[in-house]
FIVEXTOR-927260 format. One line per 4 residues: number of its first residue (from 1); for each residue x, z, y of N, C-alpha, C, O. Coordinates in Angstrom, 1 decimal. Example, Ala and Ser with C-alpha at 12.3 -4.5 7.8 and 13.67 -1.06 7.14 Angstrom:
// residues 2
1 = 13.2 7.8 -5.7 12.3 7.8 -4.5 13.2 7.8 -3.3 14.2 8.5 -3.3 | 12.8 7.1 -2.2 13.7 7.1 -1.1 12.9 7.9 0.0 13.4 8.0 1.1
***
This chain:
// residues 103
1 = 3.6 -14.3 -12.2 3.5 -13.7 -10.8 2.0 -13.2 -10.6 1.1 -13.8 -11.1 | 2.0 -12.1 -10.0 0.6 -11.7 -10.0 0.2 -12.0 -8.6 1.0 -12.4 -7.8 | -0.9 -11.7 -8.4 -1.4 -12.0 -6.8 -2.5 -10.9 -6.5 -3.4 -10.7 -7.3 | -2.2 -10.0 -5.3 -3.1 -8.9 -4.8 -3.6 -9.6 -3.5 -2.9 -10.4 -2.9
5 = -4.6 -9.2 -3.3 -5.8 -9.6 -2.8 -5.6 -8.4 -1.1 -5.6 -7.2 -1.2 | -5.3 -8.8 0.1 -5.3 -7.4 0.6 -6.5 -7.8 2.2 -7.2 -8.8 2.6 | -6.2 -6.6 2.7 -6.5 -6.6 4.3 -5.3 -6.2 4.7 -4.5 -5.5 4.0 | -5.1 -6.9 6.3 -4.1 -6.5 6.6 -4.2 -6.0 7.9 -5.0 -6.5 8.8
9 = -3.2 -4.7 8.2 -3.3 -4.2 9.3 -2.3 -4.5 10.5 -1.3 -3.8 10.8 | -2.9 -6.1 11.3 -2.3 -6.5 12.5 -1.5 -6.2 13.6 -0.4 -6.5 14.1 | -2.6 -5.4 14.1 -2.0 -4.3 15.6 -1.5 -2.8 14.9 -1.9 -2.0 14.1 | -0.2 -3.0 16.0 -0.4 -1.5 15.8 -1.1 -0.2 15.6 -0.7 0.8 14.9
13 = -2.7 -0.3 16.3 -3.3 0.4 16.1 -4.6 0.8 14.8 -5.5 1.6 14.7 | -4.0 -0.6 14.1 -4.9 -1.0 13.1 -3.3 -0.1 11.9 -3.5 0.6 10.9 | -2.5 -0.4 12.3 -1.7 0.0 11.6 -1.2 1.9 11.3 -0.9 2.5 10.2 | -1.3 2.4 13.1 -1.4 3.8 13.1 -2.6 4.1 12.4 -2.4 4.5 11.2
17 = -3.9 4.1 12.7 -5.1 4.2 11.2 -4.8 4.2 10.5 -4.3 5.3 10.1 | -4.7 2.9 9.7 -4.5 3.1 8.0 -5.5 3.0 8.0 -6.3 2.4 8.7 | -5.6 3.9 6.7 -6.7 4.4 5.9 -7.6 6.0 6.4 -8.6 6.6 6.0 | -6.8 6.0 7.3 -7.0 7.9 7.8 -8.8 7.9 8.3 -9.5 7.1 9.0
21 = -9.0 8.9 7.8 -10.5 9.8 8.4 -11.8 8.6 7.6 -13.0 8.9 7.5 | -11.1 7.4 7.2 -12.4 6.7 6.5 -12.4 7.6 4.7 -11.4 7.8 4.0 | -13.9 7.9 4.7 -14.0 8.8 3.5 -14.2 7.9 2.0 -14.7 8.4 1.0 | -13.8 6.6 2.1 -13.9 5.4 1.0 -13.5 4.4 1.3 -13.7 4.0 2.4
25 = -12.8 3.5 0.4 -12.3 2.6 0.4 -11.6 1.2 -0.8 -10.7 1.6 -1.5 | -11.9 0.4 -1.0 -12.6 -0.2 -1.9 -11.4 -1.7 -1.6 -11.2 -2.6 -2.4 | -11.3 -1.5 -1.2 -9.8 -2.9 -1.4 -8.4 -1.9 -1.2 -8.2 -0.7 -1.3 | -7.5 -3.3 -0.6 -6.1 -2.7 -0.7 -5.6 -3.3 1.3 -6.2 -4.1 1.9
29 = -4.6 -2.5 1.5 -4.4 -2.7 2.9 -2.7 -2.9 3.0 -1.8 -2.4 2.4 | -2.7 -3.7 3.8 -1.2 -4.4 4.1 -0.8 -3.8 4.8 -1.6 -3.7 5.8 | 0.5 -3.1 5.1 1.3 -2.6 6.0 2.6 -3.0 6.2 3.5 -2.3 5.8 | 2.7 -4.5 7.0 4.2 -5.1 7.1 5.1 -3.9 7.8 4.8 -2.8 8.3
33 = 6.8 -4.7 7.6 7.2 -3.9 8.6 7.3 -2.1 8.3 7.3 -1.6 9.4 | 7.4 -1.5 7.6 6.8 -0.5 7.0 7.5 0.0 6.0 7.8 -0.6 5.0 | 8.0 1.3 6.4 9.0 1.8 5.1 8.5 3.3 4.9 9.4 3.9 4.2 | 7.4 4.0 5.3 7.3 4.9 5.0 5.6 5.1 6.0 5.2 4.7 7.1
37 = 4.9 5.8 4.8 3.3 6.1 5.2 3.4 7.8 4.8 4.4 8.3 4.4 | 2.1 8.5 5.2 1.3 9.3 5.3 0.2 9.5 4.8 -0.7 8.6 4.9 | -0.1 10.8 4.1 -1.8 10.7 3.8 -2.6 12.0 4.5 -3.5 12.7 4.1 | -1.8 11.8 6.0 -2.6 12.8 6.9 -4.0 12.5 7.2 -4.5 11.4 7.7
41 = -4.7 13.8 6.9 -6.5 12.9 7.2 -6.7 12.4 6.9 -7.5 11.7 7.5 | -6.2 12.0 5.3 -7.3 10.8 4.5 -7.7 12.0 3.0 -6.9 12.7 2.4 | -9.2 11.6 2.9 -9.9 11.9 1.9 -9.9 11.5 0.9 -11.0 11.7 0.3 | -9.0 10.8 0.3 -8.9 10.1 -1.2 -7.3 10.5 -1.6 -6.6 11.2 -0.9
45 = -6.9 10.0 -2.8 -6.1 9.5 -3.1 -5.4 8.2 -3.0 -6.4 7.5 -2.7 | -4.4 7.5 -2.9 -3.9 6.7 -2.8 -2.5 6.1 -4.0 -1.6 6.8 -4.4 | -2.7 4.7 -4.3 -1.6 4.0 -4.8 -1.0 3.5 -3.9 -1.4 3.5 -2.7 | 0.3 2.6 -4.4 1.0 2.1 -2.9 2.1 1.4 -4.1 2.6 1.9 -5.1
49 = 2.1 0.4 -3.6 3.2 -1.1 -4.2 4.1 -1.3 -3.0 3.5 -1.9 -2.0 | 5.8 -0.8 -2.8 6.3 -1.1 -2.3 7.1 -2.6 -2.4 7.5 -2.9 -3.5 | 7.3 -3.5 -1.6 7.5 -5.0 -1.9 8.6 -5.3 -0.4 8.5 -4.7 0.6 | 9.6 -6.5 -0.9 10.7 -6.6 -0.6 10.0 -7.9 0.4 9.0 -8.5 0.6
53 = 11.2 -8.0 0.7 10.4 -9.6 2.0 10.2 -11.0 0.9 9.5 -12.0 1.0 | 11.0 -10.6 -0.1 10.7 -12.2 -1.1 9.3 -11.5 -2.0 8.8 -12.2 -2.9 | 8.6 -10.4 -1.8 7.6 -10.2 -2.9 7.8 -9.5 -3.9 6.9 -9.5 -4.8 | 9.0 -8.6 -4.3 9.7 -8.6 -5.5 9.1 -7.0 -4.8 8.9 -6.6 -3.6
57 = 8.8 -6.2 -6.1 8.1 -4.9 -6.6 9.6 -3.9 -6.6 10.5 -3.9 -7.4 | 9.4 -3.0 -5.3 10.7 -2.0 -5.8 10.0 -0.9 -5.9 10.8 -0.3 -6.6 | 9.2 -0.3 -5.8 8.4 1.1 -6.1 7.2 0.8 -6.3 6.7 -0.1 -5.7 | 6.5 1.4 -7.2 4.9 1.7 -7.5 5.0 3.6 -7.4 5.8 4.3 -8.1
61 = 4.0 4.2 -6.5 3.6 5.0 -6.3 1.9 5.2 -6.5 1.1 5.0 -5.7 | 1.6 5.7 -8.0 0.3 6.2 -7.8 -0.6 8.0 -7.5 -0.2 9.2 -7.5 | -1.5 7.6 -7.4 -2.0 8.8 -7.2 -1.5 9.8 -6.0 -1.7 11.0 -6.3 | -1.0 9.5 -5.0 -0.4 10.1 -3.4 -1.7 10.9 -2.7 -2.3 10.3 -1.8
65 = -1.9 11.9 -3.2 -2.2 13.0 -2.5 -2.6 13.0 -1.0 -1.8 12.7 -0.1 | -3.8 13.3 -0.5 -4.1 13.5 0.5 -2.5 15.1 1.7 -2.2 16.2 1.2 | -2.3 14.8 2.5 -1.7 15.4 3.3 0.3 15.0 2.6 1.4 15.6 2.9 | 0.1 14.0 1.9 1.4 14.3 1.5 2.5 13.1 2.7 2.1 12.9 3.8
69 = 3.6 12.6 2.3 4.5 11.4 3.1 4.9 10.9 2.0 5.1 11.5 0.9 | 5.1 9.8 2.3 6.2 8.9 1.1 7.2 8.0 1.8 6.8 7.2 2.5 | 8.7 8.2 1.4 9.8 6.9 1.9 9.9 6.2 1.2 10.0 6.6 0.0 | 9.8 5.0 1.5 9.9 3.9 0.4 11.5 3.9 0.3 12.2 4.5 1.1
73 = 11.9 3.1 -1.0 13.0 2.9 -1.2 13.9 1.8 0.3 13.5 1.2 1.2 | 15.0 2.0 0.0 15.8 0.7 1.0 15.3 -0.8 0.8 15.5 -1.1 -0.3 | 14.9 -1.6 1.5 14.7 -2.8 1.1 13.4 -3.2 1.5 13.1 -4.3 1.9 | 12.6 -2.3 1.4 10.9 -2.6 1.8 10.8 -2.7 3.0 11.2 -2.1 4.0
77 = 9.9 -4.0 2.8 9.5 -4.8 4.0 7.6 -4.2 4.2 6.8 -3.9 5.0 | 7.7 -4.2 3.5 5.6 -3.8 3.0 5.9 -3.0 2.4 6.9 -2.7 1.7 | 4.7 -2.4 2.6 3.3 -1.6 1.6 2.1 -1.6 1.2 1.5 -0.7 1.9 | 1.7 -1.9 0.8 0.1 -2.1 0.0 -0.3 -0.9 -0.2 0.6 -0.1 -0.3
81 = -1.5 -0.2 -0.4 -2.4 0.9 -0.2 -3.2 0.8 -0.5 -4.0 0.1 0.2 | -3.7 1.4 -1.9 -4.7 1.0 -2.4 -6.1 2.2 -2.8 -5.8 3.2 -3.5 | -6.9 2.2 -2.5 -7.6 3.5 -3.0 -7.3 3.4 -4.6 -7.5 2.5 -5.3 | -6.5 4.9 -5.2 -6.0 5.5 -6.2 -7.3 5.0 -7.3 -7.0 4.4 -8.3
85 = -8.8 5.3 -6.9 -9.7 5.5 -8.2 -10.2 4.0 -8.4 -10.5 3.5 -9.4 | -10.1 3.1 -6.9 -10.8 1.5 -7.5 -9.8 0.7 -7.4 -9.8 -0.5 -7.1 | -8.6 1.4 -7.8 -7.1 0.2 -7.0 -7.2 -0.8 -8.2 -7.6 -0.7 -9.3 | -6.8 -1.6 -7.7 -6.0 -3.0 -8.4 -4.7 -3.0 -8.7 -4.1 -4.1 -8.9
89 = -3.9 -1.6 -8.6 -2.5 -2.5 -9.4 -2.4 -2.4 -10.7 -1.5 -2.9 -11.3 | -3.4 -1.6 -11.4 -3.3 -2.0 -13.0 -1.7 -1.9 -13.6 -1.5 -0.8 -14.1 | -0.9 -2.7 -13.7 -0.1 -2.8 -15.2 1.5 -3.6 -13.9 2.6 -4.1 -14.4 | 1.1 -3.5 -12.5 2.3 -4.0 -11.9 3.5 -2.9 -11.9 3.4 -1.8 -11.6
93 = 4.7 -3.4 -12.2 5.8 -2.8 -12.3 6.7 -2.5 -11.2 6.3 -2.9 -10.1 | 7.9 -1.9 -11.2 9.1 -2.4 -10.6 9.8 -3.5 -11.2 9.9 -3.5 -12.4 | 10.2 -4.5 -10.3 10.6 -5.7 -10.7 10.2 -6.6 -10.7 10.9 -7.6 -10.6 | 8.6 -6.5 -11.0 7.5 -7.5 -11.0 7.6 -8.6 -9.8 8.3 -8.3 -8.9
97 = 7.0 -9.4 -9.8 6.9 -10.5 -8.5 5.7 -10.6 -7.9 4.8 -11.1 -8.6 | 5.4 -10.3 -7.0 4.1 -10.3 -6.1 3.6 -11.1 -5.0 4.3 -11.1 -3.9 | 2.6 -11.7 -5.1 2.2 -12.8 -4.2 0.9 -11.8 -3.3 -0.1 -11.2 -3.8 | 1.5 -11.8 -1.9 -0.1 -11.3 -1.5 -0.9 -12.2 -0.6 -0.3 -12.7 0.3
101 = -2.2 -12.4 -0.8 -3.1 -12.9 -0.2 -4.2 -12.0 0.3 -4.9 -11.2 -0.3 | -4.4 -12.4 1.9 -4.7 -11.8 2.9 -6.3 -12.4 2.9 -6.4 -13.6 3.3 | -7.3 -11.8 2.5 -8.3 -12.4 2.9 -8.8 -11.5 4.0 -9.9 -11.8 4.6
***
């Protein structure tokens, strides 16, 4: 089981943000509740680990383009967001089992 390390975006309006209009970013960000993001107004790239309510890996999406949308598959509960160039998902699959911890 692997374990990602995240920030998480509590309020809604932590949640409408995101990642948007910040020009770097250096961890990964939690988006419960969540079946579909945007990369309106953000200046990087982005990865994104879609994850089921038990943890379980149904999409990896790397490299997501500034201005683009993504639907997660049926089943996602989360998304994780990671900046594309310092991300941490490394070698996580679909399928994989994921533990996330919120620091």
């Amino acid at each position: 089981m692997k374990v990602i390390r995240v920030h998480k975006a509590s309020s809604f309006f932590e949640k409408f943000l995101g990642l948007m209009f910040k020009r770097e970013y250096t961890g990964c960000l939690l988006l419960e509740h969540c079946r579909s993001i945007h990369t309106f107004w953000m200046f990087f790239s982005i990865d994104l680990i879609c994850l089921s309510g038990e943890g379980a890996v149904l999409a990896v999406k790397k490299t997501l383009q500034p201005w683009r949308v993504f639907c997660a598959p049926s089943g996602t509960q989360s998304i994780i967001e990671c900046s594309a160039e310092s991300s941490t998902i490394g070698d996580i699959a679909v399928g994989d089992s994921v533990t996330v911890e919120v620091v």
